[in-house]
N, C-alpha and C positions, 0 to 999 in steps of 0.2 A: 740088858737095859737099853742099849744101843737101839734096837730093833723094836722096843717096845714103845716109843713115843710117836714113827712113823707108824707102827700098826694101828695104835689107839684113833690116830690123825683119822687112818684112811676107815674106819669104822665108823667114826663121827662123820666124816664128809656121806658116806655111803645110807649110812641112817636119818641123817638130815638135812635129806632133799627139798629145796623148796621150790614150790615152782608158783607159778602166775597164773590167774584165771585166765580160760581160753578167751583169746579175743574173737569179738563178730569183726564178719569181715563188712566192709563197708559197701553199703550198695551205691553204685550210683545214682539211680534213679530217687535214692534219698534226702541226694544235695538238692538245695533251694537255690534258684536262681533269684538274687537279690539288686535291688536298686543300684548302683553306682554314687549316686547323690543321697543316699539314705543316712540318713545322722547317726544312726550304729553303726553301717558300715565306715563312714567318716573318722567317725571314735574309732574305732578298732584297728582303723590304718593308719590314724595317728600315733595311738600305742604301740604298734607294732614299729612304725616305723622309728618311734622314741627308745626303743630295745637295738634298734640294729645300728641307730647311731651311736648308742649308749657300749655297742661293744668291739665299735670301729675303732682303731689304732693310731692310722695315719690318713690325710685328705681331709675334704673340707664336708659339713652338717651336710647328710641328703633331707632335698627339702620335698614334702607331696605336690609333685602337679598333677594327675587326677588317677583316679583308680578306675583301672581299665575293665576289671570285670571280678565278682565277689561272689563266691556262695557260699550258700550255711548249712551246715551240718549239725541236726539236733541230736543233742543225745541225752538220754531221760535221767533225768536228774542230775548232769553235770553238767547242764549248761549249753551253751552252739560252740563250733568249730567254726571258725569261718577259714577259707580259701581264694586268697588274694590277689591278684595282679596288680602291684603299683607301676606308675611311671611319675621315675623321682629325678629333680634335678639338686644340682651343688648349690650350697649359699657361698657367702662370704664369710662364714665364720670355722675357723678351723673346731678339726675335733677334738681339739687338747682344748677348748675355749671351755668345755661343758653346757653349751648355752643350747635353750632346746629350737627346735627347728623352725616355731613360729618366730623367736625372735630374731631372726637373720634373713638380711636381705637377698635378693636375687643375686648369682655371682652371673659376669656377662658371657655368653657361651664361646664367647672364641678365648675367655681365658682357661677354660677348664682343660683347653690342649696343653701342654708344657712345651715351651718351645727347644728345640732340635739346634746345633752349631753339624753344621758342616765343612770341614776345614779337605 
């Protein structure tokens, strides 16, 4: 009885394999090069960037100062991929505030250092 509920195991694991359809590999030459200023790509970097504050821990909201270079990747019938470059700066709002990115102001760059004692 001992031996029979690993064997049973390893029969079921052995008979029900599942596996995943093969993925296409992705061409480059498929990605779009996309506007910077384009109002989807804007959305999309504002979403994105509402998810990485959303799963930041400690430090203060990153806020969008501009998106340096975007492309999109179609894929049929599930929509584009897009592929990001942001450049983001700190607000003044921590991220224990929950507050989203538009509503915080600029924080001023020499406080984003933490300052040093040298004794």
């Amino acid at each position: 009885m001992g031996l029979l509920l690993p064997l049973a195991l390893c029969i079921l694991v052995l008979c029900c394999r599942a596996m995943s359809p093969p993925q296409l590999a992705l061409n480059p030459s498929a990605l779009l090069s996309r506007g910077c200023s384009d109002s989807d790509v804007l959305a999309v970097a504002g979403f994105a960037l509402r998810d990485i504050n959303k799963d930041r821990k400690d430090g203060y909201v990153l806020r969008l100062n501009r998106v340096n270079d975007a492309q999109e990747y179609r894929q049929d019938g599930l929509g584009s991929l897009f592929y990001l470059t942001l450049d983001v700066l700190e607000t003044d709002c921590h991220v224990l505030s929950k507050k989203a990115w538009q509503d915080c102001g600029m924080r001023i760059f020499f406080e984003s250092f933490q300052k040093k004692r040298f004794t």
